[in-house]
PLY file of the C-alpha trace (Angstrom):
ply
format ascii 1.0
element vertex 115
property float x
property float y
property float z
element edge 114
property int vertex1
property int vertex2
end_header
-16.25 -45.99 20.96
-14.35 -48.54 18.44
-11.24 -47.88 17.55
-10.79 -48.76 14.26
-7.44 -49.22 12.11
-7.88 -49.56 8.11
-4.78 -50.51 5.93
-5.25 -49.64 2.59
-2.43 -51.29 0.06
-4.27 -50.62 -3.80
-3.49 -47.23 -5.97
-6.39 -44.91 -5.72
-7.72 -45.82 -9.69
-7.45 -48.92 -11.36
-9.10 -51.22 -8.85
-11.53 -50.01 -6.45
-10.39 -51.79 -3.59
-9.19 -47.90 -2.18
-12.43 -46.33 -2.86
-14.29 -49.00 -0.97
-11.93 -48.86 1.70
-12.81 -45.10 2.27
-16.77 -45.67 1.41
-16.08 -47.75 4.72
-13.61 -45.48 6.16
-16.42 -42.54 5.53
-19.54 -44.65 7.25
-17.85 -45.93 10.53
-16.94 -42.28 11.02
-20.31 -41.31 10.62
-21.27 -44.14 12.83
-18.81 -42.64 15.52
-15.98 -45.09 15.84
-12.65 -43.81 15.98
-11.38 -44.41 12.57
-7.58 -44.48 11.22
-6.88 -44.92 8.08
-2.95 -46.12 6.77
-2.02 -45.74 3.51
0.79 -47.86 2.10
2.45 -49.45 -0.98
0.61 -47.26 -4.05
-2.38 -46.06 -1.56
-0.23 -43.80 -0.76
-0.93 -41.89 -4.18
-4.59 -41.39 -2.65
-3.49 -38.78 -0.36
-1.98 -36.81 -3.84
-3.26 -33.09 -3.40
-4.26 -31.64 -6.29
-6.63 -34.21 -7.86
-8.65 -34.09 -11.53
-10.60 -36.78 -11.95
-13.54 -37.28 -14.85
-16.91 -35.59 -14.05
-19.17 -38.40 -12.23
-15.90 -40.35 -11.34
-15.01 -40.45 -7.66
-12.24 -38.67 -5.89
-10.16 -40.27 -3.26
-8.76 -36.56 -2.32
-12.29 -35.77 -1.02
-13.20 -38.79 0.30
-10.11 -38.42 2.43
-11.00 -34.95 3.07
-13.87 -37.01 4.82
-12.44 -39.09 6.91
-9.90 -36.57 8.21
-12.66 -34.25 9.60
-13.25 -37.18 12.26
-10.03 -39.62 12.28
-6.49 -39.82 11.03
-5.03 -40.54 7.59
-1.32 -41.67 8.28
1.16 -42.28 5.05
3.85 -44.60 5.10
6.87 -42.62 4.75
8.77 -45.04 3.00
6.38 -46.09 0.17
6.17 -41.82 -0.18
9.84 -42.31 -0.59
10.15 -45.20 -2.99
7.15 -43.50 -5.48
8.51 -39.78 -5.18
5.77 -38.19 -3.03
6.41 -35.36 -0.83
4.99 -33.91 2.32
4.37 -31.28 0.48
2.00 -32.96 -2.46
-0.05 -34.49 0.06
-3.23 -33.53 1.27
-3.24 -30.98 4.45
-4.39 -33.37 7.42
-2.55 -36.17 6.17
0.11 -37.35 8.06
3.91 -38.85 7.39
3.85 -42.11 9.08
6.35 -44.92 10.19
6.18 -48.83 10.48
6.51 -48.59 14.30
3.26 -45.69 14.32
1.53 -48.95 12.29
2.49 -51.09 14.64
1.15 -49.07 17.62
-2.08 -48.45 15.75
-2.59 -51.98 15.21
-1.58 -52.87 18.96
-4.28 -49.68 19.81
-7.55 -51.12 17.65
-10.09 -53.08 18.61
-10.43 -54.27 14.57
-7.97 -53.90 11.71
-9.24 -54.05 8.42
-7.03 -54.81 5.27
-7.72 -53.63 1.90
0 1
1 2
2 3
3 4
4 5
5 6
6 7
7 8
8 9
9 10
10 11
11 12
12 13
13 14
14 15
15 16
16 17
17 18
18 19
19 20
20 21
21 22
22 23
23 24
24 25
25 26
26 27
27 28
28 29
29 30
30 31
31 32
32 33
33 34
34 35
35 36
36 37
37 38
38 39
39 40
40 41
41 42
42 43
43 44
44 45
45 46
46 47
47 48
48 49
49 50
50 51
51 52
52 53
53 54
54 55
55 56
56 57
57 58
58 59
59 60
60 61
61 62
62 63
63 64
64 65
65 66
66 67
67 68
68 69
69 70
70 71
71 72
72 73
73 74
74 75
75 76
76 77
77 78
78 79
79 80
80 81
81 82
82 83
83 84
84 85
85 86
86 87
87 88
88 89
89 90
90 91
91 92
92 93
93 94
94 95
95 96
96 97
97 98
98 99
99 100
100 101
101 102
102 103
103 104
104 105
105 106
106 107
107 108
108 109
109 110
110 111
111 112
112 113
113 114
C-alpha cells in the first residue's frame, strides 16, 4: 500500500486549489493508499467545524469527513495559532500537528504532494 502525504497551503474558498486537493485526497483513499493529509498556512480553516456553505457549493468539512474515515488529517498547530483556531472548532478526527510530525510524515511517504 502507498503511503501518501498531501500538504495543502490554500484557504478552503476562494481558490480551489483545497477542494482539489481533497477530490484527490478522497480517490487515493478509495483506491487504498494510505493517505495523510496536512493542513497549513489558511488550509487550516478547512478543518473549521461547523460549516454553511451555499446549496450546490462544496464543503471541505465533509470532504474531510471523507478522508478521515480511511487516513489522517493533521493541522499545523502554529498556523491554528496565528489565525485563532482552536482544538475545539475543529472537526472531530482532526488532529493538532507539529513541524517535526511533518517532517516525519514526509520522511514516512513514498509521494508528497503539494497543493
Amino acid at each position: 500500500m502507498s503511503k501518501i502525504l498531501i500538504i495543502l497551503n490554500d484557504p478552503p474558498y476562494g481558490t480551489e486549489r483545497s477542494y482539489n486537493g481533497l477530490r484527490l485526497a478522497k480517490s487515493l483513499s478509495n483506491a487504498d493508499a494510505q493517505v495523510t493529509v496536512f493542513l497549513m498556512a489558511d488550509a487550516v480553516a478547512c478543518a473549521k467545524s461547523g460549516q454553511k456553505v451555499p446549496q450546490g457549493f462544496y464543503n471541505t468539512e465533509l470532504m474531510l469527513n471523507g478522508v478521515i474515515r480511511k487516513g489522517e488529517v493533521l493541522l499545523c498547530g502554529t498556523c491554528m495559532d496565528a489565525r485563532g483556531l482552536t482544538d475545539e472548532e475543529t472537526i472531530e478526527g482532526t488532529k493538532r500537528s507539529t513541524m517535526q510530525e511533518l517532517t516525519e510524515c514526509t520522511l514516512a511517504a513514498d509521494k508528497v504532494l503539494v497543493f
